[in-house]
LOTOR-987426 format. One record per residue (C-alpha): x, y, z; residue number from 0; residue in one letter. Coordinates in Angstrom, 1 decimal. Layout:
PT   east  north     up pos code
PT      X      Y      Z NUM    A
...
END
This chain:
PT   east  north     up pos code
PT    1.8   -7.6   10.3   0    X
PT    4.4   -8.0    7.5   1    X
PT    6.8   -4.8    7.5   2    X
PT    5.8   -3.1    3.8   3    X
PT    1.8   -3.7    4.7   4    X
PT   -0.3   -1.5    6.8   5    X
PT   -3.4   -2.6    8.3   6    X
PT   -6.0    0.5    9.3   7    X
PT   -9.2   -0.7   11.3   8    X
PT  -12.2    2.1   12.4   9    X
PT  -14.7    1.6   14.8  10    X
PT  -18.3    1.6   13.2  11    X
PT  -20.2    1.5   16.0  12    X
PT  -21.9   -1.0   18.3  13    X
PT  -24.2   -3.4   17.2  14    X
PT  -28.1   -2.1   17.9  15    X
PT  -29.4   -3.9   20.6  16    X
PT  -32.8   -4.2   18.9  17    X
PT  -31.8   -5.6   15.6  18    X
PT  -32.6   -8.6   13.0  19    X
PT  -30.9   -9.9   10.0  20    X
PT  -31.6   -6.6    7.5  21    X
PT  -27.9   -5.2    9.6  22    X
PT  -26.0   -8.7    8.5  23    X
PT  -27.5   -8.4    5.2  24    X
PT  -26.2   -4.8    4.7  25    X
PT  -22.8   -5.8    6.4  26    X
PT  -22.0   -8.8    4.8  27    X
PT  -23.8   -7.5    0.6  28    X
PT  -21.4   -4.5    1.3  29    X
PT  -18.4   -6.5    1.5  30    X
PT  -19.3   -8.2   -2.0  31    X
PT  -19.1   -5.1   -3.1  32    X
PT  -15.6   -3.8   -2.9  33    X
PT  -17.0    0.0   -4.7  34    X
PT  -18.5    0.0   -1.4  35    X
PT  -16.2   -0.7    0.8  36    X
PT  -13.5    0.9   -0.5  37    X
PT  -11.5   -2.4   -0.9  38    X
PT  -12.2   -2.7    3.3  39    X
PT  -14.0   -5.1    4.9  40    X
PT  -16.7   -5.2    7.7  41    X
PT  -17.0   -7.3   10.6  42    X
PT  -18.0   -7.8   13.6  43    X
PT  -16.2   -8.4   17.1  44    X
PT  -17.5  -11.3   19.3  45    X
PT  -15.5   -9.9   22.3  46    X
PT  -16.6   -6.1   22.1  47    X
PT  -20.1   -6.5   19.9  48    X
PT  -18.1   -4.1   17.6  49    X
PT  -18.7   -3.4   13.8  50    X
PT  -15.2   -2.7   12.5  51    X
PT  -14.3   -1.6    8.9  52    X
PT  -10.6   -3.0    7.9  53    X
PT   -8.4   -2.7    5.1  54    X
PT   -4.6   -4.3    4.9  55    X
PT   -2.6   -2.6    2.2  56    X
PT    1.0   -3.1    0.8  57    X
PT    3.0   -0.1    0.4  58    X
PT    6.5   -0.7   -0.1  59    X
PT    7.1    1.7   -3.0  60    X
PT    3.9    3.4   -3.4  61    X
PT    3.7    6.8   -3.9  62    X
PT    2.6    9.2   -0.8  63    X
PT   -0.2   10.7   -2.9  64    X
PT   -1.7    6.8   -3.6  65    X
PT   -1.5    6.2   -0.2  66    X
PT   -3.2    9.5    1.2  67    X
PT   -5.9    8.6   -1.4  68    X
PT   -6.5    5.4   -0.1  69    X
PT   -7.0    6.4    3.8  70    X
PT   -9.5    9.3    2.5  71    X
PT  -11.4    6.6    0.8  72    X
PT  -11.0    4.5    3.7  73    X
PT  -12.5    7.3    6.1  74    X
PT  -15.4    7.8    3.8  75    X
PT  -16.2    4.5    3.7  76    X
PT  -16.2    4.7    7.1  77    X
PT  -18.4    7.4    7.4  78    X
PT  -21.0    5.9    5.0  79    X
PT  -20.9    2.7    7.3  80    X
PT  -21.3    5.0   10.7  81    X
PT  -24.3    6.1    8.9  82    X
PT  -26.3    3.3    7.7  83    X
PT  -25.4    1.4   11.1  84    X
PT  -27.0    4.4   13.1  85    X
PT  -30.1    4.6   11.0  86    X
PT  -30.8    1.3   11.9  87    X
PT  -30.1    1.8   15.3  88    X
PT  -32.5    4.7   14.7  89    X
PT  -35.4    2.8   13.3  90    X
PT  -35.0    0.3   16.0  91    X
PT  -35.4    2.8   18.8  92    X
PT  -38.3    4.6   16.9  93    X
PT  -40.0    1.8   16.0  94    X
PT  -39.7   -0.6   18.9  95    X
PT  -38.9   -2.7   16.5  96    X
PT  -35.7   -5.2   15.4  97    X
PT  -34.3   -4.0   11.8  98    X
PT  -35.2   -6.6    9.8  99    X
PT  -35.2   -4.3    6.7 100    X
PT  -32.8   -1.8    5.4 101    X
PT  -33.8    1.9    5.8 102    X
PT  -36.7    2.8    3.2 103    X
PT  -33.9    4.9    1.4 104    X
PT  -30.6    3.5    1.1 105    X
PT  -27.2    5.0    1.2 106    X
PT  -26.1    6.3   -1.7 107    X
PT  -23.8    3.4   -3.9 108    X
PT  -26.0    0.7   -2.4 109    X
PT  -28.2   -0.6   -5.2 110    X
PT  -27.3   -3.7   -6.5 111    X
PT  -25.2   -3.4   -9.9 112    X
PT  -25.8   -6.0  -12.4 113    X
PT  -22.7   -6.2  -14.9 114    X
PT  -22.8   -8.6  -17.8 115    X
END
């Protein structure tokens, strides 16, 4: 790690053992979508079977109050991902099912935003 850039990673959770390709689909639209995110990215860890949410940021001269911003919105982010990730955990368990499909009623921010 370069010594004015600082990396934070949180744990989202384990992958559902019961799941399909609606959980990549929400991992991997999310990180198109950096509103989302948060400027993070998601990913998963072969080793562990870990969702993580990362972000790398320089801050060599940026002001405290930037930088306390960016860790809140890094925690939401975080939050909102914890969520959605245990829904479909949720669904799977309920249902018996794999979660091939969102939940019926996404997270708030996650429609798809068309700009022209």
């Amino acid at each position: 790690e370069a010594p004015d850039r600082v990396t934070v990673r949180g744990r989202v959770g384990p992958v559902p053992e019961c799941w399909g390709g609606g959980l990549y689909r929400m991992l991997l639209s999310a990180n198109l979508r950096p509103e989302e995110t948060k400027g993070a990215a998601l990913a998963i860890d072969a080793d562990s079977g870990d969702i993580f949410l990362s972000r790398s940021d320089r801050v060599e001269g940026l002001p405290v109050e930037v930088f306390a911003g960016l860790l809140q919105d890094f925690v939401n982010a975080l939050a909102r991902f914890r969520a959605d990730v245990e829904a479909f955990a949720r669904f799977s368990e309920e249902t018996g099912r794999s979660a091939d499909e969102p939940p019926a009623k996404p997270s708030p921010g996650s429609e798809m935003i068309i700009k022209g």
